[in-house]
TORKOL-4160 file (C-alpha; in steps of 0.2 Angstrom, whole numbers, padded with zeros to 4 digits, m for minus):
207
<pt num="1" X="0750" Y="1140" Z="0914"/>
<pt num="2" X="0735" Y="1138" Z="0902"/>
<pt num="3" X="0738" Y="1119" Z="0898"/>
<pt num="4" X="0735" Y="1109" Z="0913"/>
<pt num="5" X="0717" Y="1117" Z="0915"/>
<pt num="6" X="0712" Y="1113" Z="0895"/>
<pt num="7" X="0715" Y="1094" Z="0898"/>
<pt num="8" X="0706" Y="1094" Z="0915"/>
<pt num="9" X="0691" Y="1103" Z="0907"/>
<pt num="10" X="0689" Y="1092" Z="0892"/>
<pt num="11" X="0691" Y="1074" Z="0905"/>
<pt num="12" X="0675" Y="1083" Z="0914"/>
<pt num="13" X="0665" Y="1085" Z="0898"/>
<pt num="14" X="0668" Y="1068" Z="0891"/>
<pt num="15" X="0664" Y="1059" Z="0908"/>
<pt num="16" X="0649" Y="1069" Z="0909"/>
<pt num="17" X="0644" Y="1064" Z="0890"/>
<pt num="18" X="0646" Y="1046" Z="0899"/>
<pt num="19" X="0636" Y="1049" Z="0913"/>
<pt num="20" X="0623" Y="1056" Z="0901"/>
<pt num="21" X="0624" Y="1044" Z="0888"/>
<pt num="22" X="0623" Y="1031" Z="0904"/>
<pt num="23" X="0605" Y="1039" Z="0911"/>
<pt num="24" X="0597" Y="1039" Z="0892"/>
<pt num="25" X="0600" Y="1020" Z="0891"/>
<pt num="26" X="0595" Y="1018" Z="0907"/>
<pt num="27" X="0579" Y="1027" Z="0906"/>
<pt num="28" X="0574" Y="1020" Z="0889"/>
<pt num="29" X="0577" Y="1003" Z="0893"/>
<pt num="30" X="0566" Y="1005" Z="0909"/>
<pt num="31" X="0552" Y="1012" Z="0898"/>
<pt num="32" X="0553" Y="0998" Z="0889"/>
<pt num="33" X="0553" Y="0983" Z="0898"/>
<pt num="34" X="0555" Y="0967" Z="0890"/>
<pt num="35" X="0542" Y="0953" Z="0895"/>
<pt num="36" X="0550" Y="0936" Z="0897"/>
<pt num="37" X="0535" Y="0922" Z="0894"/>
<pt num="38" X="0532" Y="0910" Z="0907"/>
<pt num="39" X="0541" Y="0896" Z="0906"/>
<pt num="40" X="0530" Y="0879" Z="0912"/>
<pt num="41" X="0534" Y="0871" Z="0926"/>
<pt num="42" X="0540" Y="0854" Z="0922"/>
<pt num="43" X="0535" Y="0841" Z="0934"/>
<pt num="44" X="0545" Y="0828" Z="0940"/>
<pt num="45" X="0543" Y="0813" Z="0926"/>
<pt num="46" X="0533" Y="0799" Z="0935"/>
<pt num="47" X="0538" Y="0785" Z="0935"/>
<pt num="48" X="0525" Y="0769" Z="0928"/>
<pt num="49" X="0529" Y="0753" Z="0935"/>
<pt num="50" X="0525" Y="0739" Z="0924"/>
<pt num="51" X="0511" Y="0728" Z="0928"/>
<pt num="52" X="0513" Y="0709" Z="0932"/>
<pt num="53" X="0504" Y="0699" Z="0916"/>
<pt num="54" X="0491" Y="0692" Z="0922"/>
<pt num="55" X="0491" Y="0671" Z="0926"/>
<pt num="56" X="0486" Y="0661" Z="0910"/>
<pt num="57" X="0470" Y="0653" Z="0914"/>
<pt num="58" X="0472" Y="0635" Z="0915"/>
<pt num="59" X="0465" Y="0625" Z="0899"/>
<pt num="60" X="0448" Y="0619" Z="0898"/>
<pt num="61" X="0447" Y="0600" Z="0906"/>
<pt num="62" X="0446" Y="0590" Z="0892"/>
<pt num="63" X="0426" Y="0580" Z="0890"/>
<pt num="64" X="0424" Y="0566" Z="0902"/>
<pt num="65" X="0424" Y="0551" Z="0891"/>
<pt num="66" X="0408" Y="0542" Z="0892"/>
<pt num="67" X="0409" Y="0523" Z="0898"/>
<pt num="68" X="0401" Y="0509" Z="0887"/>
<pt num="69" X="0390" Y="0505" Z="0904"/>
<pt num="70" X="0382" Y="0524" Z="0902"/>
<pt num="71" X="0378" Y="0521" Z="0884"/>
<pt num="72" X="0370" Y="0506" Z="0887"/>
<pt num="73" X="0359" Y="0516" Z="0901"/>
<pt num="74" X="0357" Y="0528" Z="0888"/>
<pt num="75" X="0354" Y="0512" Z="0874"/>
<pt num="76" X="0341" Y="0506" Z="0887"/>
<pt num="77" X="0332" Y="0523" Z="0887"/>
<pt num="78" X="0331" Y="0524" Z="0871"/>
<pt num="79" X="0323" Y="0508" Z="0865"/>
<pt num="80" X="0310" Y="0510" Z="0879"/>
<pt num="81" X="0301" Y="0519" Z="0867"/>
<pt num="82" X="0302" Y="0510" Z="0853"/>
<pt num="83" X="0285" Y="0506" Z="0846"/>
<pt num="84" X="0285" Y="0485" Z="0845"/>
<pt num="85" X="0289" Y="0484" Z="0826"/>
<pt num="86" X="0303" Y="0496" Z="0829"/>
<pt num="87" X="0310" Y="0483" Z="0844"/>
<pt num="88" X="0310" Y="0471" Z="0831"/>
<pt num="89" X="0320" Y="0480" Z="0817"/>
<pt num="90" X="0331" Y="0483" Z="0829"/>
<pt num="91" X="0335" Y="0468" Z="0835"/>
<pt num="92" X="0339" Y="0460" Z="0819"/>
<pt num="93" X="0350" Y="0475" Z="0817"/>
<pt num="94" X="0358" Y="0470" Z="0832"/>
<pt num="95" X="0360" Y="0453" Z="0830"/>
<pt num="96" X="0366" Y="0454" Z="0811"/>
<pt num="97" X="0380" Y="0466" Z="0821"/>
<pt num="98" X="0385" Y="0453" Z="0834"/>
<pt num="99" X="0385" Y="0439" Z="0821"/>
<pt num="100" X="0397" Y="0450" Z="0811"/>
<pt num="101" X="0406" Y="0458" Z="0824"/>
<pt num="102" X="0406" Y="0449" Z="0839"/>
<pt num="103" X="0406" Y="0464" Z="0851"/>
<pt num="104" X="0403" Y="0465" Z="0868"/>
<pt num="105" X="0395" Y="0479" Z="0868"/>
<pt num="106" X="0382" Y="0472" Z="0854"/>
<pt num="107" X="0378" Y="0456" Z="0864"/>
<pt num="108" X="0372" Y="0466" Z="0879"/>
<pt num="109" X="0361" Y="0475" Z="0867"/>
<pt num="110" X="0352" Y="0460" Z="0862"/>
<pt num="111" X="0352" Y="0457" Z="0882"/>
<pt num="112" X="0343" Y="0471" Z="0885"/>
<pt num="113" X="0331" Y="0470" Z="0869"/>
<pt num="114" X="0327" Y="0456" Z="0878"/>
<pt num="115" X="0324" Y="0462" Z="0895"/>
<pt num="116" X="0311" Y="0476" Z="0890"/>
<pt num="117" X="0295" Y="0475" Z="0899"/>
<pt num="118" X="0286" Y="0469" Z="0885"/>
<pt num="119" X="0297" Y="0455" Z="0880"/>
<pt num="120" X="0290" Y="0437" Z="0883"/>
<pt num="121" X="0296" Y="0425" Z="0896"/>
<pt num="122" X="0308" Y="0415" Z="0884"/>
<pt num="123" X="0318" Y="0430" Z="0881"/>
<pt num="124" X="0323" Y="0435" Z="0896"/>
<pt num="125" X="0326" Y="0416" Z="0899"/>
<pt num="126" X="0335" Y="0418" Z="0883"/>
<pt num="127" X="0344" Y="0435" Z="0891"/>
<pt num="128" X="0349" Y="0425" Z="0905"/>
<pt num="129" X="0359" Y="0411" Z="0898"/>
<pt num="130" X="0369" Y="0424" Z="0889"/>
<pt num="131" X="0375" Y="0432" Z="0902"/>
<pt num="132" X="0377" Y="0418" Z="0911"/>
<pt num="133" X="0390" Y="0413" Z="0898"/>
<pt num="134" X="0398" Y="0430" Z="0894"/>
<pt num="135" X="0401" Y="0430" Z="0915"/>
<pt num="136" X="0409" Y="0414" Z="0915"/>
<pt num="137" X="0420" Y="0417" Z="0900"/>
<pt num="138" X="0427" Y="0433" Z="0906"/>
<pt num="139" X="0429" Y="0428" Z="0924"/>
<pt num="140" X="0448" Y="0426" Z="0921"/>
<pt num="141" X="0449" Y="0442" Z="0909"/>
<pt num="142" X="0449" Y="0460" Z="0910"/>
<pt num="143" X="0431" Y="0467" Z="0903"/>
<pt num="144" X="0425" Y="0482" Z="0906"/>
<pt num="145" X="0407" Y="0477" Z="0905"/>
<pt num="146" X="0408" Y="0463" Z="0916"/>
<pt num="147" X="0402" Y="0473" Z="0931"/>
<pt num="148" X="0386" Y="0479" Z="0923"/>
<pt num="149" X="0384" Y="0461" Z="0917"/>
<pt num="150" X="0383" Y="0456" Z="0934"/>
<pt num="151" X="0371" Y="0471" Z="0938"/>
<pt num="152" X="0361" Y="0466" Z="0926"/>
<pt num="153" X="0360" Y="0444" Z="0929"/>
<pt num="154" X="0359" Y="0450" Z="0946"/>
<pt num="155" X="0341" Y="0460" Z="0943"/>
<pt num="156" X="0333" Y="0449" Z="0930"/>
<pt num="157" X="0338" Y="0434" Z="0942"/>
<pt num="158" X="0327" Y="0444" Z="0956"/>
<pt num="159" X="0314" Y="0449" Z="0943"/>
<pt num="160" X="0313" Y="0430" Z="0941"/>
<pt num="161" X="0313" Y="0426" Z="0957"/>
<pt num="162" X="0296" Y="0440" Z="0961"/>
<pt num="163" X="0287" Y="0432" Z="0943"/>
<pt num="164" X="0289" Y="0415" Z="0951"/>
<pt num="165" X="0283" Y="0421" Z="0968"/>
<pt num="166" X="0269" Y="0431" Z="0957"/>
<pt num="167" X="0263" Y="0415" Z="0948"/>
<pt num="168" X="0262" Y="0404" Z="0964"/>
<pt num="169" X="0250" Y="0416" Z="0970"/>
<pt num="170" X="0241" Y="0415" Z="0954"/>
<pt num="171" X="0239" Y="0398" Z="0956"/>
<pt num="172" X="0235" Y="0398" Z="0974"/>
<pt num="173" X="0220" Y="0410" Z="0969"/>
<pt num="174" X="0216" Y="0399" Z="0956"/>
<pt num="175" X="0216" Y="0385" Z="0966"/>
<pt num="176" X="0205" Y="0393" Z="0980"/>
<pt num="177" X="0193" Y="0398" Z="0965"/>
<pt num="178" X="0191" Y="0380" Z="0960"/>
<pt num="179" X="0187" Y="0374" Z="0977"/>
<pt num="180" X="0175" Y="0388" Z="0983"/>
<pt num="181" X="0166" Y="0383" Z="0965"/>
<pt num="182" X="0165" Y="0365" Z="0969"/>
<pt num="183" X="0157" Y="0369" Z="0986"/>
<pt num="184" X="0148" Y="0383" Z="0981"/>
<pt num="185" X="0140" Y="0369" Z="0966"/>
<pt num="186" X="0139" Y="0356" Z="0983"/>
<pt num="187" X="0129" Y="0368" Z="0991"/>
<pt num="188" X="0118" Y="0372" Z="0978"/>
<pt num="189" X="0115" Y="0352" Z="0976"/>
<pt num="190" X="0111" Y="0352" Z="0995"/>
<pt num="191" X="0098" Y="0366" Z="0994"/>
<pt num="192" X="0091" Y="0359" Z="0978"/>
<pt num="193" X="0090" Y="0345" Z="0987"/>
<pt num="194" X="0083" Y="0349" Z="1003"/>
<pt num="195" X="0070" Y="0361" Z="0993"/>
<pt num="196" X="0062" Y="0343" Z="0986"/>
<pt num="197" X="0060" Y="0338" Z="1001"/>
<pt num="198" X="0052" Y="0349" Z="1007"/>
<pt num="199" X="0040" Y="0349" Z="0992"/>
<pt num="200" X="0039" Y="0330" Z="0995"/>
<pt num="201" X="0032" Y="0333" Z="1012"/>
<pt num="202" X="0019" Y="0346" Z="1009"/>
<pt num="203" X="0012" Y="0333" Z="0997"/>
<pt num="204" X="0011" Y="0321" Z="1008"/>
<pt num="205" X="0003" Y="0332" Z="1019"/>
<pt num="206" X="m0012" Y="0337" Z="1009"/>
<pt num="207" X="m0016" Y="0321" Z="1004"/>
C-alpha cells in the first residue's frame, strides 16, 4: 500500500515549490516598485469664439468744391494788395483774357479791379454799366454768378448813393465857406469904414 502515499507527498512538495516561487515574486516585486510619471492633466480645450470684424470706416467726404463767387472773394483779397502798378498789369491781363475768352468769371474781375478803393470815379461808373448789362443779359438764363453780380451792383449802387450824399455836403460847406468870406470881407469894409470916421471926427475936433 506504498503508492498511494508517494503521489500525495510529491502533489505537497510541488504546491509548495508554487507557494514559494509565488512569495519570492511577490516580495521582490514589492521591493522594487515601479514609478509610473505623472501624466498632465489635460484641461478641457477652450473654446475661442471669433471676433466680429470690425465696421469699415466710412470714406473720406470728398473736398467741398469751391464756388466761382468764393474765388472772386478770395480774387478780391488778393488784389487788395496789389501795389498800383501791379493793379495795372493786372488789368490788362484781365482784359486781354476777357477779350479772348469771353469768361464770366473774367468780366467780374475787371468789375472788381474797378471797384477797389483807389480806383477813380469813372471806373466804378465804368464797373457799373457792366453789370448793369451782364444782369440784363442773363435775366432769362441760368448763371451762376448772377447772384453775386447783384450783390455787387447793389453795393457800388449804395456806395454811389453815400459819395453823392458826401459831395452835397462838400458843397454845402463850400458854400457856407464862400458866404462867411464875403461877410467876413463886408465887415472888414464896415469897420475900416467906420474906423475913418472916426479919424475924420478927431480932426475935426482939434481943429
Amino acid at each position: 500500500m506504498g503508492g498511494p502515499p508517494s503521489r500525495l507527498s510529491g502533489l505537497a512538495v510541488a504546491a509548495a515549490l508554487v507557494v514559494g516561487t509565488t512569495l519570492v515574486v511577490g516580495t521582490t516585486l514589492g521591493g522594487c516598485m515601479i514609478t509610473v510619471p505623472n501624466q498632465p492633466t489635460t484641461s478641457p480645450p477652450v473654446v475661442v469664439e471669433a471676433a466680429e470684424p470690425e465696421p469699415m470706416p466710412p470714406p473720406p467726404a470728398p473736398a467741398p468744391r469751391v464756388s466761382d463767387s468764393e474765388r472772386l472773394l478770395y480774387y478780391y483779397e488778393y488784389v487788395l494788395a496789389l501795389t498800383p502798378e501791379q493793379v495795372a498789369r493786372e488789368s490788362e491781363r484781365t482784359q486781354r483774357f476777357f477779350g479772348q475768352h469771353r469768361s464770366e468769371f473774367a468780366l467780374m474781375q475787371l468789375v472788381l479791379l474797378r471797384c477797389l478803393p483807389a480806383a477813380p470815379p469813372k471806373d466804378r461808373a465804368q464797373a457799373l454799366e457792366t453789370l448793369a448789362l451782364y444782369l440784363k443779359e442773363t435775366r432769362d438764363r441760368p448763371s451762376e454768378l448772377r447772384p453775386f453780380a447783384l450783390m455787387l451792383n447793389n453795393l457800388l449802387l449804395e456806395q454811389q448813393r453815400q459819395d453823392a450824399e458826401l459831395q452835397a455836403q462838400a458843397q454845402k460847406l463850400k458854400e457856407e465857406a464862400r458866404r462867411y468870406d464875403e461877410l467876413k470881407q463886408k465887415l472888414d469894409a464896415l469897420v475900416e469904414t467906420e474906423r475913418k470916421m472916426l479919424e475924420r471926427n478927431q480932426e475935426t475936433r482939434s481943429q
